[in-house]
Backbone as CSV, one residue per row, in Angstrom:
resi,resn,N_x,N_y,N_z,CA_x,CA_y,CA_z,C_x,C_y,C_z
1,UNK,41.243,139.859,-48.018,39.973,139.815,-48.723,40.053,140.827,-49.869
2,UNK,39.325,140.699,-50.783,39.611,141.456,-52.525,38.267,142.091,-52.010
3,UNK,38.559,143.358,-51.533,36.897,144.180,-51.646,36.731,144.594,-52.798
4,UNK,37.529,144.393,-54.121,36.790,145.499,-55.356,36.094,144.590,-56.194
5,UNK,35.223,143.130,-55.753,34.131,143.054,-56.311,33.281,143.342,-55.575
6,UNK,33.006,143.694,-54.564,32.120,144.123,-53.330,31.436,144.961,-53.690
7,UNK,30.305,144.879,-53.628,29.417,146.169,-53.963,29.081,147.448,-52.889
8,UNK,29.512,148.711,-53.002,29.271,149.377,-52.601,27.609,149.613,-52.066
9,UNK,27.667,150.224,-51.132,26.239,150.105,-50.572,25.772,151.428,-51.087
10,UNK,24.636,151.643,-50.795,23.799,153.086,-51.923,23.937,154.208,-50.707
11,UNK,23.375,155.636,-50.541,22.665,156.100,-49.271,21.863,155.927,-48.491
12,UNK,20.643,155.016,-49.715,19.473,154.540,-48.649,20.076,153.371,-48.070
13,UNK,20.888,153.072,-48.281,21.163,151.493,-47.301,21.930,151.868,-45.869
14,UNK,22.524,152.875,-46.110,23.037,153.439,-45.047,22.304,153.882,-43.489
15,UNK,21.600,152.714,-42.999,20.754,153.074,-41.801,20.962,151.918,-40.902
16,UNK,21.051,152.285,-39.645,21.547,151.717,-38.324,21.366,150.075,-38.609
17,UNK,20.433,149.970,-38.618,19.709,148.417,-39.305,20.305,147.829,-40.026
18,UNK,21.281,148.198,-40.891,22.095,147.635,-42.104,23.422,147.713,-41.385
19,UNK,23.786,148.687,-40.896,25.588,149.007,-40.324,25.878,148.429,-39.389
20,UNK,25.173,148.051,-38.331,25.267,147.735,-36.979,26.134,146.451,-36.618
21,UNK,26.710,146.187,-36.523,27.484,145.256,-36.249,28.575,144.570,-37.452
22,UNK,28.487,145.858,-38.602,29.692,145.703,-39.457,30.807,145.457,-39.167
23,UNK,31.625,144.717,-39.787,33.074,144.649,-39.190,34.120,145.910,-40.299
24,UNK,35.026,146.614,-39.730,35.877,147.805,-40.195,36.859,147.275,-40.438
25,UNK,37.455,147.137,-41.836,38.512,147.058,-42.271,39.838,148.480,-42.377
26,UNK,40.956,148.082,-42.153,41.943,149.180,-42.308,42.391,149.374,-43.784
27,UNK,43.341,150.053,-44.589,43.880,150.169,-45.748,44.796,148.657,-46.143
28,UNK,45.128,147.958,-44.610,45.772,146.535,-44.728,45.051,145.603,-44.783
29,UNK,43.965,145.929,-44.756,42.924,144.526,-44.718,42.846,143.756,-43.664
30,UNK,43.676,144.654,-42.321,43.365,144.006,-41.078,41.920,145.056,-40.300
31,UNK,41.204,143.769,-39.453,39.772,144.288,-38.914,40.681,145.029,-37.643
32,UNK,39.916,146.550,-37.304,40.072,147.554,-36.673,38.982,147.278,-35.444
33,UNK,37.887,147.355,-36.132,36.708,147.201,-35.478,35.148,146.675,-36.020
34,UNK,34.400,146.740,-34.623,33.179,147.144,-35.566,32.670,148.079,-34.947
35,UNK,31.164,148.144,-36.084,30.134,149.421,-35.335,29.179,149.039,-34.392
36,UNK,29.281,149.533,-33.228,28.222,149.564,-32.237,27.082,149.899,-32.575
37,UNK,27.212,151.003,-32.979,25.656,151.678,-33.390,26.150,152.726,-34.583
38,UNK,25.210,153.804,-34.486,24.968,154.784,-35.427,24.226,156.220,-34.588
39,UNK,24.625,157.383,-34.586,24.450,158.298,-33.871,23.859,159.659,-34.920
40,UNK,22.397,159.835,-35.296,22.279,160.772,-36.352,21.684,160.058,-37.393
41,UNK,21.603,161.008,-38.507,20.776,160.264,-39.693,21.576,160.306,-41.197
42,UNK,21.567,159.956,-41.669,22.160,160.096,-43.363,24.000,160.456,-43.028
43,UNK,24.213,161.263,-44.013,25.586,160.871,-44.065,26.104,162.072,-43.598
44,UNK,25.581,162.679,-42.856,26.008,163.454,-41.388,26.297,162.586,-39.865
45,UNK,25.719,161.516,-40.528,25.842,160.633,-38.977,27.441,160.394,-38.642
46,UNK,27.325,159.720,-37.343,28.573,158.881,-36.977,28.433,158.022,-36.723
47,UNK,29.339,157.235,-37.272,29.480,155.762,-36.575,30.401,155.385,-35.392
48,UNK,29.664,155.041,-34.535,30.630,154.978,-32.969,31.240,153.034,-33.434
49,UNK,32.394,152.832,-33.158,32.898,151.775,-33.711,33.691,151.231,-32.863
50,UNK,33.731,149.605,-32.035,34.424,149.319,-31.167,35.813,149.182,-31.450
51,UNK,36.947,149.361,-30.783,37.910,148.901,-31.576,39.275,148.557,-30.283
52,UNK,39.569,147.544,-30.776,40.513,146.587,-29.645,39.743,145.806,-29.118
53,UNK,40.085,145.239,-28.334,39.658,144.495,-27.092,39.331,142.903,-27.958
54,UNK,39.137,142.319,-26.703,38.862,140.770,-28.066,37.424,140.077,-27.509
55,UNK,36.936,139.703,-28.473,35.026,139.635,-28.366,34.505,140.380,-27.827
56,UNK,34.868,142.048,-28.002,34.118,142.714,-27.568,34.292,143.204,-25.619
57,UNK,35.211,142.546,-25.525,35.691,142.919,-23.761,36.802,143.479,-24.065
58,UNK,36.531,144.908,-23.253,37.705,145.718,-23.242,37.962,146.395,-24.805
59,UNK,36.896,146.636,-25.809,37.227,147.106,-26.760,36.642,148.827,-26.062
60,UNK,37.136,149.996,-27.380,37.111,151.048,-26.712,36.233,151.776,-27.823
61,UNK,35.062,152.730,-28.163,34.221,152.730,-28.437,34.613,154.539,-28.870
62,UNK,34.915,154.748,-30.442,35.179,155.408,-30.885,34.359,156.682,-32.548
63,UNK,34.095,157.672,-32.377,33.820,157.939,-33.674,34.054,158.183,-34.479
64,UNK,33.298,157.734,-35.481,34.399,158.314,-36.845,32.667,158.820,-37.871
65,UNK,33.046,159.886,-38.502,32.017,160.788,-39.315,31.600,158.970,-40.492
66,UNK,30.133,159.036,-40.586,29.985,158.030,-41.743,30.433,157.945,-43.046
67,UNK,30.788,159.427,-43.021,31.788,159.453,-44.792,32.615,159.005,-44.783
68,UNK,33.250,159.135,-43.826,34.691,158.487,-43.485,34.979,156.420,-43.897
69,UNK,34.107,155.980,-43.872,33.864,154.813,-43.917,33.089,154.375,-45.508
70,UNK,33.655,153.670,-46.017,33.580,152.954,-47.312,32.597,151.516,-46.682
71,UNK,31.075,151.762,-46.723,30.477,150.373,-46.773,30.120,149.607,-48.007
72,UNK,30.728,148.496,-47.639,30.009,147.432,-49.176,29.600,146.195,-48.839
73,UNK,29.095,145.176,-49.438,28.394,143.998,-49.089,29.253,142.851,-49.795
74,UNK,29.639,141.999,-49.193,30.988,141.043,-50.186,29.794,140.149,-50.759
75,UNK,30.144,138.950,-51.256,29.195,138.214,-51.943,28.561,137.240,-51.219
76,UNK,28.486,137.088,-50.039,27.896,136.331,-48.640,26.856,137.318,-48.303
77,UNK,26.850,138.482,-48.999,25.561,139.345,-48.331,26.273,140.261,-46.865
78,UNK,27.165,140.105,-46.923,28.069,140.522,-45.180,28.229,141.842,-45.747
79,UNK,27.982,142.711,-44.671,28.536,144.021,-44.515,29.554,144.649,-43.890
80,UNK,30.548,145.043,-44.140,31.742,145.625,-44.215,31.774,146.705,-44.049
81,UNK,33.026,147.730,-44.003,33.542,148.699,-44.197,35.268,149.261,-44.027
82,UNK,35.297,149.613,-45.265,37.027,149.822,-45.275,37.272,151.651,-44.749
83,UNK,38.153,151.642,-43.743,38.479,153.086,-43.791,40.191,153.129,-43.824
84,UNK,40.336,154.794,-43.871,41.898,154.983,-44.026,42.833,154.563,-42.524
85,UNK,41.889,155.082,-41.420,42.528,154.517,-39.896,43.082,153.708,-39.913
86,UNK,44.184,153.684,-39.501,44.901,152.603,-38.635,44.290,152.043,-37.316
87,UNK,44.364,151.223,-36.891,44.376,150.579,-35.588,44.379,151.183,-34.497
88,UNK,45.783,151.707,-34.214,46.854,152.466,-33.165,46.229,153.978,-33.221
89,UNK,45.544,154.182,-34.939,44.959,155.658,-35.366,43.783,155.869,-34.743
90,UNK,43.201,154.779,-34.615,41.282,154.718,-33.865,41.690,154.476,-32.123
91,UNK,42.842,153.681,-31.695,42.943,153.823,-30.436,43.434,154.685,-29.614
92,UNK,43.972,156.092,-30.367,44.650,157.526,-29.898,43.157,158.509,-29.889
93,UNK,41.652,158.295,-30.515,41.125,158.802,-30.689,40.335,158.418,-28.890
94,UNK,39.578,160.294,-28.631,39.009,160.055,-27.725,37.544,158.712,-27.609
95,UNK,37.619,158.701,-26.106,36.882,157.445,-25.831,35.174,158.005,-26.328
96,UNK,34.397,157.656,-26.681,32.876,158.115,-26.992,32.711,157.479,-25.897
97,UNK,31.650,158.499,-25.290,30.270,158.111,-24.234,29.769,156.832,-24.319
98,UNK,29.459,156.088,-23.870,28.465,155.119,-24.133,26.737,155.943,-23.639
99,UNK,25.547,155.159,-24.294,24.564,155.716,-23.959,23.838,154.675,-22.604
């Protein structure tokens, strides 16, 4: 997928309501994960982000700081996000709590 017509999303768009079930792109343009939720407010938050498992069984539920994550909207209106992680990089990271 060509994310650089994608529009970057603003700060105010940046709220649980908008992120939630984004899908996470890697630097390869292969999907890592998505976001479960959102933990915090503005761009101190984290995004807890599933990653592995397939439909969601057995994926493993990880954080990563919201800066860390590049969100944009492709031209379907879909929300995204590209980060530097690898795959193998988000599945060495400790497991997050579930709530």
């Amino acid at each position: 997928m060509d994310h650089s017509h994608h529009v970057r999303l603003s700060s105010t768009e940046l709220v649980p309501a908008m992120l939630e079930g984004a899908i996470i792109y890697d630097v390869d343009d292969e999907k890592v994960g998505t976001v479960d939720h959102i933990d915090g407010v503005g761009m101190d938050s984290t995004a807890v982000v599933d990653v592995g498992g397939f439909l969601g069984i057995g994926a493993k539920p990880v954080a990563l700081p919201l800066h860390e994550l590049d969100f944009m909207r492709d031209e379907g209106g879909e929300i995204h996000a590209m980060t530097s992680w690898t795959k193998e990089e988000l599945k060495q990271l400790p497991e997050h709590p579930r709530h």
